[in-house]
N, C-alpha and C positions, 0 to 999 in steps of 0.2 A: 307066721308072718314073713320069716326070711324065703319060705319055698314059695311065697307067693310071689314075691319082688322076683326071686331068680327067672321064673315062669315065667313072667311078665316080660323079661331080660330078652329068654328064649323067642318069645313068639316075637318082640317085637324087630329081634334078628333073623328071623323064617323072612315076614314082611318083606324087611331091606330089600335080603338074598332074593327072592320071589321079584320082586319090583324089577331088578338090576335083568336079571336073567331075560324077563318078558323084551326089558328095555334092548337088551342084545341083540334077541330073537329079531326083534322089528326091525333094530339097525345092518343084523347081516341078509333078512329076506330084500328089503329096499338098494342093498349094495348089490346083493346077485342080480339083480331086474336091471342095472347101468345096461345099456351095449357099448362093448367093445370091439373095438378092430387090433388087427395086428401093423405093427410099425416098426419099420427095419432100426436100429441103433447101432450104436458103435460099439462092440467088444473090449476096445482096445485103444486107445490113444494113437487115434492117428494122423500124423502130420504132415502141412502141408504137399501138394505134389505126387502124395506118396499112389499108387496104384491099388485100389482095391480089392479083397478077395474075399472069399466065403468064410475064411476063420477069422476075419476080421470085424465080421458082424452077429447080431443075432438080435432075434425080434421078443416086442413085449407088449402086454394088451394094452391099448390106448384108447382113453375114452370117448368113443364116435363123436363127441360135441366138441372135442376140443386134439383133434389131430391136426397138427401143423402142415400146413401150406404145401405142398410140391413132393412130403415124405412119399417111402416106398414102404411098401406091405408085402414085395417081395424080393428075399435076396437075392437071384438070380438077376436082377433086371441093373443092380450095380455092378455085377460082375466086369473088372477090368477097367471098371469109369476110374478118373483122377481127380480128389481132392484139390481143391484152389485154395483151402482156409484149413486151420489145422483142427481136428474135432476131437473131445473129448470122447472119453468113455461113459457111455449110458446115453450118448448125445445122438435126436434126430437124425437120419441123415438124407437133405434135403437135395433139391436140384440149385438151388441158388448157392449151392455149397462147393460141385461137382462143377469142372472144366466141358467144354462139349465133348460129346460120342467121339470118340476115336482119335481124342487129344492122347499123346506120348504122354509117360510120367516124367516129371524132373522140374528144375525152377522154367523150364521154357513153359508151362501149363501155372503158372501162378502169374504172367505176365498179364498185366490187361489190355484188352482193344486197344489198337493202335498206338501203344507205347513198346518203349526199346528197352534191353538190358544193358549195362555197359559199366564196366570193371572198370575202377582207377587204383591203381596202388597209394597205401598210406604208412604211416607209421602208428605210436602211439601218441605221440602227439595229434600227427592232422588225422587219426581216426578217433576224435575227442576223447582220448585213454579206456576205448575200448566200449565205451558207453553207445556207437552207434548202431543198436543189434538192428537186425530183420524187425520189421512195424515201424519202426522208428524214423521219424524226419527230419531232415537235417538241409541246409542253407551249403551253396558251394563257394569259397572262397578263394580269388585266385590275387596272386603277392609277381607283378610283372615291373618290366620297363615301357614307360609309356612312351609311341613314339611321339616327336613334335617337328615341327616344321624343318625344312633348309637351313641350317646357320643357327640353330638352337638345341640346348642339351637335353639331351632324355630326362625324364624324370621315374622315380622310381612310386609306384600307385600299389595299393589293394582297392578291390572291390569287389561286391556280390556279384556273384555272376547267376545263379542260380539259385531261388529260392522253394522251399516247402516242396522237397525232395524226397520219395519214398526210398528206403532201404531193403531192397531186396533179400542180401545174403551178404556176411560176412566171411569171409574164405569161402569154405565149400558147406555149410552151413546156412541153411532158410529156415530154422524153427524161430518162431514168434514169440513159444512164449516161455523161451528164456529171461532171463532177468541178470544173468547176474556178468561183468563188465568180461570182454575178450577181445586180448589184443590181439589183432590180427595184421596180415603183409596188404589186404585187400579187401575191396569192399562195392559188392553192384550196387548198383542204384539202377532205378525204373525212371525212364526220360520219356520224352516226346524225342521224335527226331529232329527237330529244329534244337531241342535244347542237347543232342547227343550233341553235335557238331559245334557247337558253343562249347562243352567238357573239353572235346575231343583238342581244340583251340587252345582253350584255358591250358589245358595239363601241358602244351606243346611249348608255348612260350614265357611261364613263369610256373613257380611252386603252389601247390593245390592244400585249400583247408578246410575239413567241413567243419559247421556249426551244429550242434544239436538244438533243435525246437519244439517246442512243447507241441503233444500231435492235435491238440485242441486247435490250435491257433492258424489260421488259415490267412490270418492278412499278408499282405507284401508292403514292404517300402523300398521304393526307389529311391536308391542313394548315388552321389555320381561318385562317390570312392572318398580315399584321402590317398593323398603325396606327402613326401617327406618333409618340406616345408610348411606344409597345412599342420602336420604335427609337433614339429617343432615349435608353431605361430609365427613361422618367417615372415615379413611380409616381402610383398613380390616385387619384385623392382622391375617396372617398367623403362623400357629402351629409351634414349635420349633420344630425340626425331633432328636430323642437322640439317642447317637452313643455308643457301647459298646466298651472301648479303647481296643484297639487288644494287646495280649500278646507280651512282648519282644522277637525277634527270638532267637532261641536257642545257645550258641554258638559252634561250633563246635569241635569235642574233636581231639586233635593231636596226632597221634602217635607215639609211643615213638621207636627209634630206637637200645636204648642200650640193654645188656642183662637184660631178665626178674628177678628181686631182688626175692628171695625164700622167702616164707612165715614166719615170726618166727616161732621158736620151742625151744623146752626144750631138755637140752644134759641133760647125765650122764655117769658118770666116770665109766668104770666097772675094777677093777680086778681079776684077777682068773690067777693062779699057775704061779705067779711071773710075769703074763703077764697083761700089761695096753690097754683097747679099749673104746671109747666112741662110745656112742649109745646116737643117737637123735631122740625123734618122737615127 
């Protein structure tokens, strides 16, 4: 009775093993029959700017229905092109990735269409203690004297001057995907050039502070600043306006109805041959 159960044990272990195997067979003939193509990748971790070259790459089969967009199939045809975004290893390497044909390497090739580069010196404070790497956006804040009229005192204002500002490279550094905080003396930023010359303004005539902002967040608000009194809740005291008191009206002269009274004058008495006249002038 026992060698019959063991038997039974055995064969219905053959089955299994038998089943699994066929089921293998099927699943590696179906995988040989994919087509594949070849698809240049990355060897090596490489960062933005950086120049391309043959030990940098190497190709791996990719299955014809689902090869990404603009890739290359052959290493040669990267040769010397310059990375604009920084690529992983094992990663694509595409044309939307790649600066144009015969871009130089360095942060001048991560720059985009019609935008500027332009270095401001910071500390660790106005470089928000190191937190504003390369990717990261940040608000420009400038802390000035504001001018005001003839016969009135400056006041002292902050305001945004620049908002949802890319960070290029801190010091001499463009990798992206750092993470972890670097104080640095300086820090590019990527502008338009209507917003360089606004910087360029800002840093000339008061002290400069970025904000860091969430890289999500794309709104803007226009704010017209605050002044020291606005902070304080001073209120403003308007100028007394002085008024020159206006002359009493005249008053009017009345006319007089009765006969006009004759001027005074001097009489004298005259006689002459018995005869009496006065004469007045």
């Amino acid at each position: 009775m026992k060698n019959i159960k063991a038997l039974g044990l055995i064969f219905l272990a053959l089955l299994t093993g038998l089943a699994a195997a066929v089921y293998a067979t099927g699943w590696m003939s179906r995988q040989g029959g994919i087509a594949s193509n070849k698809v240049v990748v990355a060897a090596v971790d490489i960062e933005l700017g950086s120049r391309v070259n043959a030990q940098m790459l190497s190709t791996v089969d990719w299955p014809a229905g689902s090869i990404p967009s603009g890739s290359f199939s052959d290493i040669k045809a990267l040769n010397d092109r310059v990375v604009k975004v920084g690529v992983l290893r094992g990663e694509a390497i595409m044309e939307g990735k790649l600066a144009p044909v015969g871009t130089q390497g360095g942060l001048s090739a991560v720059i985009a269409s019609g935008k500027r580069a332009m270095t401001v010196r910071v500390n660790d404070v106005v470089g928000v203690a190191g937190f504003a790497l390369p990717g990261n956006y940040v608000d420009v804040m400038v802390n000035a004297q504001q001018d005001k009229a003839k016969g009135e005192q400056n006041s002292q204002i902050s305001k945004t001057v620049l908002e949802k500002v890319l960070v290029l490279a801190v010091a001499q550094e463009a990798n992206r995907d750092d993470t972890k905080p670097k104080v640095v003396s300086a820090v590019t930023l990527e502008l338009s050039l209507e917003d360089s010359e606004k910087l360029d303004l800002a840093r000339s005539v008061g002290t400069l502070s970025l904000v860091l902002r969430n890289q999500m967040d794309k709104t803007t608000v226009a704010t017209g600043g605050i002044t020291k009194g606005q902070l304080f809740g001073e209120k403003e005291i308007l100028p007394i306006a002085t008024t020159v008191a206006a002359a009493p009206p005249a008053r009017p002269r009345v006319a007089r109805t009765g006969p006009a009274m004759a001027p005074a004058s001097q009489c004298v008495e005259v006689i002459q041959n018995a005869a009496r006249s006065l004469a007045c002038f």
